[in-house]
MIVOBA-183115 format. One record per residue (C-alpha): residue number from 1; x, y, z. Coordinates in nm, 4 decimals, padded with zeros to 6 digits. Example, Ala and Ser with C-alpha at 12.3 -4.5 7.8 and 13.67 -1.06 7.14 Angstrom:
1, 01.2300, -00.4500, 00.7800
2, 01.3670, -00.1060, 00.7140
//
This chain:
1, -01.6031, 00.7988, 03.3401
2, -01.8583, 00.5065, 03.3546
3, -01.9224, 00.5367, 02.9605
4, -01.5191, 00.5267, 02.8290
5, -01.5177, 00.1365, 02.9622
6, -01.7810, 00.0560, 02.6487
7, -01.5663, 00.2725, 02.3894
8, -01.2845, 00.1159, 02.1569
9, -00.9588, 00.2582, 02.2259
10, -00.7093, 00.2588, 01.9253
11, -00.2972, 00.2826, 01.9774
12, -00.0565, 00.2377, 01.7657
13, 00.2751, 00.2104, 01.8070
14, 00.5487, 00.4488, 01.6230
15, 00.6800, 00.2936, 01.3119
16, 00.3968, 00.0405, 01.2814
17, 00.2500, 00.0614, 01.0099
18, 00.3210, 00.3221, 00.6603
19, 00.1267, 00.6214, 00.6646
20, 00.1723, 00.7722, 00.3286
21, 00.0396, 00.6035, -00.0582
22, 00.4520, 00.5711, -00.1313
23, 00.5173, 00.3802, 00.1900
24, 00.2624, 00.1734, 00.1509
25, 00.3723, 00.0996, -00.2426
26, 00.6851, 00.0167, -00.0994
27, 00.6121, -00.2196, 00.1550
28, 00.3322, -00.3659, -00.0914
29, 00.6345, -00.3865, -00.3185
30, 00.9094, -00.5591, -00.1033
31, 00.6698, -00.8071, 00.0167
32, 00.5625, -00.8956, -00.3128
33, 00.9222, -00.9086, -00.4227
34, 00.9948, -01.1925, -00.1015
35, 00.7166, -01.4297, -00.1982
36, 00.9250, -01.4819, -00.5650
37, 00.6711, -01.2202, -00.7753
38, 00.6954, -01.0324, -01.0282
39, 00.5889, -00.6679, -00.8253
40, 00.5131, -00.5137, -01.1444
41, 00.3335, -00.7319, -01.2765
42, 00.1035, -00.8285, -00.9674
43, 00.0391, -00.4051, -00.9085
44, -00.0868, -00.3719, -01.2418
45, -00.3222, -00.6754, -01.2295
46, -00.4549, -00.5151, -00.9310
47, -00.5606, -00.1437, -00.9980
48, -00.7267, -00.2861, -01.3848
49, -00.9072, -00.5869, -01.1638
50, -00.9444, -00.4600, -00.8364
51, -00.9099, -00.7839, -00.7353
52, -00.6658, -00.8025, -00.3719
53, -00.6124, -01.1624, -00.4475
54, -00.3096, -01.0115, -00.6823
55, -00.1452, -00.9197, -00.3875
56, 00.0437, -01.1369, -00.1589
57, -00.0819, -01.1253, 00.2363
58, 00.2214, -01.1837, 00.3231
59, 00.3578, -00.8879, 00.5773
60, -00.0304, -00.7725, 00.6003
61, 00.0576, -00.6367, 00.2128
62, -00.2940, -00.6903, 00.1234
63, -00.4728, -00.5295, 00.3910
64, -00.2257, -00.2274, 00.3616
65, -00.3071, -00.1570, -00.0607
66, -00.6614, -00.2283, 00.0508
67, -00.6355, 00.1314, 00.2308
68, -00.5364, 00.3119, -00.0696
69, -00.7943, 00.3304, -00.3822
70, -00.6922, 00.2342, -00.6396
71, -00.7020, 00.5377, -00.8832
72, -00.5178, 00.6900, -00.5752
73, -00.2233, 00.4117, -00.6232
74, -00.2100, 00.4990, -00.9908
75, -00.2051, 00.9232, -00.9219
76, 00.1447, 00.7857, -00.7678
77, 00.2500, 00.5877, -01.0097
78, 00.2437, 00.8978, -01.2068
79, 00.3398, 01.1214, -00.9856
80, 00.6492, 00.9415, -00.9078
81, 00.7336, 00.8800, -01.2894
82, 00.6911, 01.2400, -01.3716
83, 00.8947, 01.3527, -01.1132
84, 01.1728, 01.1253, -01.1896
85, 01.1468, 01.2307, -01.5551
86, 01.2086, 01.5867, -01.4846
87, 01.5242, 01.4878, -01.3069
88, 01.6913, 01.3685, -01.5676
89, 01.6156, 01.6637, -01.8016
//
């Protein structure tokens, strides 16, 4: 028992924080969107660059877009488009 006292112990709390690559596009998205940016505009800087400054720290947005790669962010962006696409046909 004398060894757990040295370890790390990680919790977090339900709700805290997105899981998925669309919730964290989302929140990336809405916090952008407070601070008076253009969202659009700011995402795309960021996955050509790579550069986090593009995105706002506001709401811990930049440390949450820093978990997803970036090629992973853009397999959404497609995703999603696709998918939308084929509901309209």
């Amino acid at each position: 028992m004398a060894g757990k006292i040295d370890e790390t112990r990680y919790f977090r709390l339900p709700g805290d924080t997105p899981e998925s690559a669309a919730e964290i596009i989302e929140k990336v998205y809405q916090s952008l969107k407070a601070k008076g940016h253009d969202p659009i505009m700011q995402l795309v800087g960021y996955i050509i660059s790579g550069d986090p400054t593009y995105i706002t720290s506001y709401n811990n947005a930049r440390s949450l877009i820093k978990r997803l790669e970036r090629d992973e962010l853009l397999e959404e962006f497609v995703r999603f488009y696709l998918t939308e696409h084929d509901k309209k046909k």
